[in-house]
VMD Tcl script that draws the C-alpha trace (Angstrom):
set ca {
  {50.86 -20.01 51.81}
  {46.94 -19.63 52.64}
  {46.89 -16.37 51.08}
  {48.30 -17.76 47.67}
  {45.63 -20.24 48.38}
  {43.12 -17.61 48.82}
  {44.44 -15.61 45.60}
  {44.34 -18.81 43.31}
  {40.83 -19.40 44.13}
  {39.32 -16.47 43.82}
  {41.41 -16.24 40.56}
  {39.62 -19.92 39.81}
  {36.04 -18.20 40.99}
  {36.29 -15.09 38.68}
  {37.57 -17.17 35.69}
  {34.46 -19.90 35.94}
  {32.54 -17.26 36.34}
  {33.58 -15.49 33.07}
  {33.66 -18.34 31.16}
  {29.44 -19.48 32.07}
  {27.42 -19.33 28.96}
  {23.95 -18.82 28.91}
  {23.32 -22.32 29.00}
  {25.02 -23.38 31.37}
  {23.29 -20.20 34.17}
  {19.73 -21.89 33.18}
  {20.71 -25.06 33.79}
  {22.25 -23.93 37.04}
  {18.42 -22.49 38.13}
  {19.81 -18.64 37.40}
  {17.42 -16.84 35.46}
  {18.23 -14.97 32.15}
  {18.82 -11.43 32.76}
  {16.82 -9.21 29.98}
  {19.03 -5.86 29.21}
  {17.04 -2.77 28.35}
  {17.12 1.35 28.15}
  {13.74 1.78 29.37}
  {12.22 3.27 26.29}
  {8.51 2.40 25.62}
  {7.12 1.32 23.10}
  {10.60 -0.97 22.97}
  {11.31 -2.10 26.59}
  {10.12 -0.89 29.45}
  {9.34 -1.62 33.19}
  {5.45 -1.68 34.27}
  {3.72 -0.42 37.28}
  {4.59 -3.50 39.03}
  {8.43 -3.56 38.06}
  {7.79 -6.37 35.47}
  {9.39 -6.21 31.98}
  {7.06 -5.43 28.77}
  {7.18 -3.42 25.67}
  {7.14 -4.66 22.32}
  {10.62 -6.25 22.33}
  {10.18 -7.83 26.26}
  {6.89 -9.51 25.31}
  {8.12 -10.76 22.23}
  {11.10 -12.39 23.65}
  {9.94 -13.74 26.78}
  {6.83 -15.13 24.80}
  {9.76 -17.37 23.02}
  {11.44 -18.16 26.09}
  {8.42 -19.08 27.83}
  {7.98 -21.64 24.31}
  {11.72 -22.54 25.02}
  {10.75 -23.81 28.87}
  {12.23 -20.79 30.64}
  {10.60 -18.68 32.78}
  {12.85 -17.62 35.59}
  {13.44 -14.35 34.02}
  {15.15 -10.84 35.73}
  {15.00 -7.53 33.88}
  {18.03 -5.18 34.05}
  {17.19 -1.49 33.01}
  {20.63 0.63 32.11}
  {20.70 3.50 29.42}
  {21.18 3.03 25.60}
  {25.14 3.86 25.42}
  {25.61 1.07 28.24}
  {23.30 -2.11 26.29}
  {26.81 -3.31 24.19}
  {29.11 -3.35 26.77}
  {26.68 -4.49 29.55}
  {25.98 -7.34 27.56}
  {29.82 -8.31 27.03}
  {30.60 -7.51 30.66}
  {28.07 -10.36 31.44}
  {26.04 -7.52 33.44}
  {22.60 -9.66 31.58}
  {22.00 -11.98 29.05}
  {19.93 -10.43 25.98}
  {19.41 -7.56 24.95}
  {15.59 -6.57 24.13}
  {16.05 -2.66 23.52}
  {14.72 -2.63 20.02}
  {18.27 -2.81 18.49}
  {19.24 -2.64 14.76}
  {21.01 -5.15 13.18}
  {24.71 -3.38 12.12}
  {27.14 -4.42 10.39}
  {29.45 -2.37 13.41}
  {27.30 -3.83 15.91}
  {27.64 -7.55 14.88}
  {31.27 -6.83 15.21}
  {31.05 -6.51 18.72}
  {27.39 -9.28 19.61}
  {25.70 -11.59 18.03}
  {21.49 -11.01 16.81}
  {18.86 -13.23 16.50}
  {16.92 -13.52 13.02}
  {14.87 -10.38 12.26}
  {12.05 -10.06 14.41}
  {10.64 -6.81 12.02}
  {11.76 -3.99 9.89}
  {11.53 -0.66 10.59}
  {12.61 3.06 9.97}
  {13.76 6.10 11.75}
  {11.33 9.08 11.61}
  {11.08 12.44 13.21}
  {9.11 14.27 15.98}
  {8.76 17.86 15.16}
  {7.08 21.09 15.87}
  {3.13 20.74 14.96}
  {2.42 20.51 11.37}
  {5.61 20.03 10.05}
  {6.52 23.49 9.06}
  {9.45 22.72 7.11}
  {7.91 19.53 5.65}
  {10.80 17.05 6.92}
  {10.47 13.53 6.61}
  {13.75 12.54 5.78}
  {17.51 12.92 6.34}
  {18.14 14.89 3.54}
  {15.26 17.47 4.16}
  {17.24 17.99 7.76}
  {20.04 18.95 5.54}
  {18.20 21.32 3.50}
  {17.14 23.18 6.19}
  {19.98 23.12 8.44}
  {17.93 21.99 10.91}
  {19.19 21.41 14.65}
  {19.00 17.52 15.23}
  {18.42 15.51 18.69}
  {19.29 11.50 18.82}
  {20.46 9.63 21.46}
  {23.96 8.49 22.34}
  {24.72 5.18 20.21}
  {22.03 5.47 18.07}
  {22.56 4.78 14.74}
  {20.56 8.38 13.74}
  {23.98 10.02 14.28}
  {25.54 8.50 11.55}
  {22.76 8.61 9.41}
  {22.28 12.47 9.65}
  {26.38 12.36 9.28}
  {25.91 10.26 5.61}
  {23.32 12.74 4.63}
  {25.84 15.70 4.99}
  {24.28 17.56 8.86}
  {27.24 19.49 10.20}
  {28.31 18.33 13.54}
  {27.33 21.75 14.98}
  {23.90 20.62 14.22}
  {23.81 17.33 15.46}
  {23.07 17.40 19.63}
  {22.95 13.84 21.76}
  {21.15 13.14 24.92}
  {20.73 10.08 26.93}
  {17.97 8.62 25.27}
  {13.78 9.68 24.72}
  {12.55 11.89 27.29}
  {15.74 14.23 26.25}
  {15.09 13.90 22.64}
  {11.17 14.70 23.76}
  {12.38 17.96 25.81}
  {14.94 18.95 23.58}
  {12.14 19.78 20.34}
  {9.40 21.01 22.71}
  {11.31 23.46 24.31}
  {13.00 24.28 20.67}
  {16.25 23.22 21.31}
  {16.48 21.33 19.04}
  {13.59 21.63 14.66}
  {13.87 17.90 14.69}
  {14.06 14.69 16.80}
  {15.45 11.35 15.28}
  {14.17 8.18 16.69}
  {12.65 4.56 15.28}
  {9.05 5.07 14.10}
  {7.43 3.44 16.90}
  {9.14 5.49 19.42}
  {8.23 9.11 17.26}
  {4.81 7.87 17.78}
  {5.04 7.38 21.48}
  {6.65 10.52 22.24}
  {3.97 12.87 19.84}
  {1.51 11.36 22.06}
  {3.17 13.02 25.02}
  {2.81 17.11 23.63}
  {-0.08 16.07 20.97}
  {-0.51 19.93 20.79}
  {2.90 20.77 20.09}
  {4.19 18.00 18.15}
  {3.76 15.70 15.39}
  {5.37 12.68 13.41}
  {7.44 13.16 10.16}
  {5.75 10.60 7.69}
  {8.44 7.25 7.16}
  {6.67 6.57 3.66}
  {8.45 10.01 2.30}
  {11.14 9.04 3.57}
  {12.74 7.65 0.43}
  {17.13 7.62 1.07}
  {15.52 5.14 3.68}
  {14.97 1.28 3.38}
  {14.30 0.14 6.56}
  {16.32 -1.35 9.61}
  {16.02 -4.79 10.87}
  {15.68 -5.30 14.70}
  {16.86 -8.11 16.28}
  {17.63 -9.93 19.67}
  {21.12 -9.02 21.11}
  {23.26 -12.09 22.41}
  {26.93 -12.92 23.45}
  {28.88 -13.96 20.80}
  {29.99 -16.91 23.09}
  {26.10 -17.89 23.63}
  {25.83 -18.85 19.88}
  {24.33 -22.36 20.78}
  {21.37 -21.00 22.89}
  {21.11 -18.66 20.10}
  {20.50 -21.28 17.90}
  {17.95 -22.97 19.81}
  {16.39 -19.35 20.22}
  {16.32 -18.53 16.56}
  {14.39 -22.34 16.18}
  {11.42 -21.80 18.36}
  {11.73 -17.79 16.94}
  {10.62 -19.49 13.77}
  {7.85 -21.32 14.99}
  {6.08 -17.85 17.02}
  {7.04 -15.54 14.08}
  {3.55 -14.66 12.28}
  {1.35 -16.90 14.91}
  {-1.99 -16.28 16.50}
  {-0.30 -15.64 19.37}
  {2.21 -13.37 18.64}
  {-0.35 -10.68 16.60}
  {-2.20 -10.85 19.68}
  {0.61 -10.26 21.74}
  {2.39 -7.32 19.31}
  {-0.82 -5.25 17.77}
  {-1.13 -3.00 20.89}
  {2.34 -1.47 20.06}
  {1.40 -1.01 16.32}
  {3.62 -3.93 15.04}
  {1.57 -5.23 12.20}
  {2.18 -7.45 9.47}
  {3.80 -4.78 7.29}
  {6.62 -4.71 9.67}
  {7.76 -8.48 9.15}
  {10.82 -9.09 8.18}
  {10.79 -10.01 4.41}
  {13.18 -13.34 4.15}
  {16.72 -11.52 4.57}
  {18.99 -13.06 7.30}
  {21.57 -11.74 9.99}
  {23.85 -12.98 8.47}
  {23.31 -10.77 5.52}
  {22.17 -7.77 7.54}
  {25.71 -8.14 9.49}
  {27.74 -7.61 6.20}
  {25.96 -4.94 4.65}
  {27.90 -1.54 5.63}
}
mol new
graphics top color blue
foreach p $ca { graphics top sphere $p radius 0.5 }
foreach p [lrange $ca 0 end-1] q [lrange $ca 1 end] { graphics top cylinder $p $q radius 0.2 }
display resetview
């Protein structure tokens, strides 16, 4: 009898657990768990084990404005943001995430925070002149992305054989993979291709986005449990207050966010049913 006891609560235990929203942990005194891959300029960890980046500073400066500032980063690779969230392993994800229609099937995104579009790293000068998905094609180059980003699917659309398309755990493989000529051409958001030139300046450079015309941007949001949709809410209202204020250009501008990146009046909701 006292092990069916035992059983039932534990059963009890795991179920409450499962069923906490975000709402309900910060009102408990838990802080919110940020989920990240570790990529600068996106999300990253700083000397001191703190979370910044572009994405990190943005959100906590809004949950700092929402009263919250018991807040725990959680670091895990790209492939592993998605079902991290869902498994409850954090709270939001701040990896610099695109709003898909395939990914709103599975989470729930915040309003916009910017647009954005993928460019390339590649060998210095741009020998082949590529700047765009269809120039890969052209030249049959070799492509490097990283697992569950959206590049792969992109270079697919364009018409890149498989055989050409290689995927590594994230930036510093994409990075190794076109300086040691593994690979004629890296695929990553903008911000990052600028990040990672700036590690082999002599031996790489940045495809221009501006060329890169089959593209019209990607919209970057906040990641959230589907099941957290009324914290969301009250996150997408003070999002709307910080969005082009003082304080978040000051807070942005060393990452190269400018006002050219804003998002230009579409909503998630649109974003999510666009395929």
């Amino acid at each position: 009898m006292r092990q069916i006891v035992i059983i039932i609560a534990s059963l009890l235990l795991i179920s409450s657990v499962s069923a906490e929203t975000l709402n309900a942990r910060i009102e408990a005194g838990k802080p919110v768990r940020l989920g990240f891959a570790n990529e600068k300029p996106w999300a990253y960890l700083d000397s001191d084990g703190k979370p910044t980046g572009l994405i990190n500073d943005y959100t906590i400066d809004i949950l700092n404005h929402m009263g919250i500032n018991h807040i725990e980063p959680v670091f895990t690779e790209w492939g592993g943001l998605i079902p991290g969230l869902r498994a409850k392993r954090f709270d939001i994800i701040t990896g610099g995430m695109y709003i898909l229609s395939s990914r709103c099937q599975k989470i729930a995104f915040s309003e916009p925070i910017g647009r954005f579009r993928d460019a390339f790293i590649v060998p210095k000068g741009n020998p082949k002149d590529i700047h765009d998905y269809p120039d890969v094609v052209r030249e049959s180059a070799r492509l490097v992305t990283g697992v569950g980003y959206n590049m792969t699917n992109s270079a697919r659309d364009a018409g890149l054989s498989e055989s050409l398309i290689i995927q590594v755990p994230g930036p510093a493989e994409i990075l190794s993979a076109v300086k040691e000529g593994r690979a004629e051409v890296g695929a990553v958001p903008y911000f990052t291709a600028l990040y990672l030139a700036k590690q082999a300046p002599d031996s790489l450079s940045v495809s221009d986005p501006a060329r890169a015309t089959s593209q019209t941007g990607h919209y970057i949001g906040i990641g959230f449990r589907k099941e957290d949709n009324a914290f969301l809410e009250q996150f997408d209202e003070a999002q709307a207050e910080y969005m082009g204020s003082q304080q978040m250009l000051e807070r942005v501008k060393k990452y190269g966010y400018r006002e050219a990146q804003y998002p230009d009046g579409i909503a998630t909701s649109q974003l999510c049913q666009r395929q």
